[in-house]
C-alpha positions as a Markdown table, in Angstrom:
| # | Residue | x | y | z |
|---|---|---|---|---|
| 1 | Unk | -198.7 | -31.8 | -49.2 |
| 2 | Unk | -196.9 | -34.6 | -49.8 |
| 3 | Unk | -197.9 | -37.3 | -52.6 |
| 4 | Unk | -199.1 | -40.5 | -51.5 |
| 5 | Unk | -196.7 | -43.5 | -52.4 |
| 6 | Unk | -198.4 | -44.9 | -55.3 |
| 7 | Unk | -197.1 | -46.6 | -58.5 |
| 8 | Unk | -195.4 | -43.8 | -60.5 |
| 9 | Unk | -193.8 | -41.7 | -57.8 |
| 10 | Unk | -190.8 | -42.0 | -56.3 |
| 11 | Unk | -190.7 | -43.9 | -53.3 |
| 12 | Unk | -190.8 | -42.1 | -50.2 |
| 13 | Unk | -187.3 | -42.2 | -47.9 |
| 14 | Unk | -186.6 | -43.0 | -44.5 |
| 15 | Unk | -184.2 | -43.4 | -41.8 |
| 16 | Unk | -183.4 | -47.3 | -41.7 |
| 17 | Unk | -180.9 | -49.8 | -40.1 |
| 18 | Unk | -177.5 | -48.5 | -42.1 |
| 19 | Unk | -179.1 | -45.3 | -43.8 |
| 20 | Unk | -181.6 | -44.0 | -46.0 |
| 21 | Unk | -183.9 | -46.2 | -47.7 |
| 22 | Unk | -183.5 | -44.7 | -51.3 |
| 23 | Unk | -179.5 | -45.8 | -50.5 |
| 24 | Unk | -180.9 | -49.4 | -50.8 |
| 25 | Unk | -181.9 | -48.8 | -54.1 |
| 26 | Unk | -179.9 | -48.5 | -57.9 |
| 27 | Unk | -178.6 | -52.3 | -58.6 |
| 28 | Unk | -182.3 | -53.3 | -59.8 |
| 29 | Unk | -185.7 | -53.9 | -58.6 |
| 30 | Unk | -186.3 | -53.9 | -54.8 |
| 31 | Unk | -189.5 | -55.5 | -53.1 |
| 32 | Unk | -190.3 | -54.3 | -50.1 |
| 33 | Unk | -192.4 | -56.3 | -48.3 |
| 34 | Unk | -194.3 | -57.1 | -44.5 |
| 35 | Unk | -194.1 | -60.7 | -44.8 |
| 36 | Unk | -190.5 | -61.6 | -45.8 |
| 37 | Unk | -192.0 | -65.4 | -45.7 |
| 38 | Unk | -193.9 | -65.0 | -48.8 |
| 39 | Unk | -191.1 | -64.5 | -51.2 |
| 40 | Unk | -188.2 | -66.4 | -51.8 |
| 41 | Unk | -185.4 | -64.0 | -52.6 |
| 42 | Unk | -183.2 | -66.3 | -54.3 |
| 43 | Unk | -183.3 | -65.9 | -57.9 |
| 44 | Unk | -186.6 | -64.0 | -57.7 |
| 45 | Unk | -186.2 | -62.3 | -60.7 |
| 46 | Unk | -185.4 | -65.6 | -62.7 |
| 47 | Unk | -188.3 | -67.2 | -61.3 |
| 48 | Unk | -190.9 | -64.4 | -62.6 |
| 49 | Unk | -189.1 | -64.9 | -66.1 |
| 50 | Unk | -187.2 | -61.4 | -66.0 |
| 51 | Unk | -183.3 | -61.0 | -66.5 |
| 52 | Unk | -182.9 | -58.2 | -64.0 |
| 53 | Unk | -181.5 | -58.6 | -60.1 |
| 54 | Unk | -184.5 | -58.5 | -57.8 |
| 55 | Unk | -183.8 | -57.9 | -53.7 |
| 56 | Unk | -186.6 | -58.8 | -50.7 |
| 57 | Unk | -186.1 | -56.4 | -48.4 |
| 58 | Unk | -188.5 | -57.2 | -45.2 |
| 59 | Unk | -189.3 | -53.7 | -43.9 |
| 60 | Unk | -189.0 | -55.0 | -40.4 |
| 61 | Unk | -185.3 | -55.9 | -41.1 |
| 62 | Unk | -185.0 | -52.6 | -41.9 |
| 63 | Unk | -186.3 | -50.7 | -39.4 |
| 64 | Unk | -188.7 | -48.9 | -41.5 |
| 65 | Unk | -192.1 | -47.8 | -40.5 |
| 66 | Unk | -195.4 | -49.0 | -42.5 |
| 67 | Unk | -196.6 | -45.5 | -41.9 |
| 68 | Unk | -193.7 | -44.0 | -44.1 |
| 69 | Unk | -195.2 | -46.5 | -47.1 |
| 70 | Unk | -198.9 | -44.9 | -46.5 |
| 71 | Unk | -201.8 | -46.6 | -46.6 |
| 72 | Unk | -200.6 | -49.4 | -48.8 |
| 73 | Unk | -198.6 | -50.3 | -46.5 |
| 74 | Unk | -200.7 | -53.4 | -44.7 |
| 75 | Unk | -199.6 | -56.3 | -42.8 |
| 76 | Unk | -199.4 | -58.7 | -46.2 |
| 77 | Unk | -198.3 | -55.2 | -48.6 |
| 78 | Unk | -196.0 | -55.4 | -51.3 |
| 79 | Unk | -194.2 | -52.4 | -52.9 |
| 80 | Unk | -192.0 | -52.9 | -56.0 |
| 81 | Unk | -190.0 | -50.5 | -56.6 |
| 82 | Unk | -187.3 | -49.6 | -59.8 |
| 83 | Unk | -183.9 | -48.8 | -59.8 |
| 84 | Unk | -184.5 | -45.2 | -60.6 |
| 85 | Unk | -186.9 | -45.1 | -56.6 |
| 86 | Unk | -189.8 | -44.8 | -58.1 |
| 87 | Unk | -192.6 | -47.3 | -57.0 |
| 88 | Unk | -193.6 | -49.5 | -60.3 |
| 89 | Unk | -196.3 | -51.3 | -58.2 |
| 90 | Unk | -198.0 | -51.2 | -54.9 |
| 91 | Unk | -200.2 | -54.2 | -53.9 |
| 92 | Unk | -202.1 | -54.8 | -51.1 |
| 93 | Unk | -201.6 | -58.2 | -50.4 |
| 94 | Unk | -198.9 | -60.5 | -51.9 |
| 95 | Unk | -199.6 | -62.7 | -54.6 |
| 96 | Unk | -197.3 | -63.7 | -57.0 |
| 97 | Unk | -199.4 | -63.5 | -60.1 |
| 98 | Unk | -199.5 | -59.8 | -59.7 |
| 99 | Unk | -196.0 | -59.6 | -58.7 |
| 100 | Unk | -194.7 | -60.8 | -62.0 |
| 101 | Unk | -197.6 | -59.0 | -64.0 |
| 102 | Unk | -196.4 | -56.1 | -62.0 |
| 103 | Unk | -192.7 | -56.7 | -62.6 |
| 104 | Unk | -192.9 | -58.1 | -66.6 |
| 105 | Unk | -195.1 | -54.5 | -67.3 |
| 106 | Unk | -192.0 | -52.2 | -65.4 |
| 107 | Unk | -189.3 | -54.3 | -67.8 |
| 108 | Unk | -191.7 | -53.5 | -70.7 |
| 109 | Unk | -192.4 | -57.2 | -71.4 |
């Protein structure tokens, strides 16, 4: 049985437009997110206060299937995930309080 993708595990792979999902991932943090809209990715992880390179990565650009993120995975979801794959943060809808809560706690600030 396979472990549901929450915060602590690594982040599940699939088949996407030019690969493998966990091939996206390794430079810094990745968001993944439904609503590419809601984030700007420029400078995103200067603007929640963290020196580390943050990428959006709208999981319709991708190709990817919600159902591959599990049950987190709704039409506003957020999944922030480390360099190493593993998911630091799964939220349910975006807000961008607990996005930089989420991402100052996975840089140990």
């Amino acid at each position: 049985m396979a472990r549901p993708p929450v915060p602590g595990v690594i982040c599940p792979d699939a088949p996407v437009r030019g690969g493998r999902l966990r091939q996206r991932f390794g430079a810094g943090f990745v968001v993944l997110v439904a609503r590419p809209d809601r984030i700007a990715p420029a400078a995103l992880g200067a603007e929640l206060g963290v020196d580390v390179p943050v990428e959006v990565l709208a999981r319709s650009e991708l190709g990817l299937d919600a159902a591959v993120l599990g049950e987190g995975a709704g039409p506003d979801s957020v999944h922030l995930v480390r360099p190493d794959g593993h998911l630091a943060a799964v939220l349910p809808s975006f807000s961008a309080e607990a996005l930089t809560t989420a991402l100052h706690r996975a840089v140990g600030l």
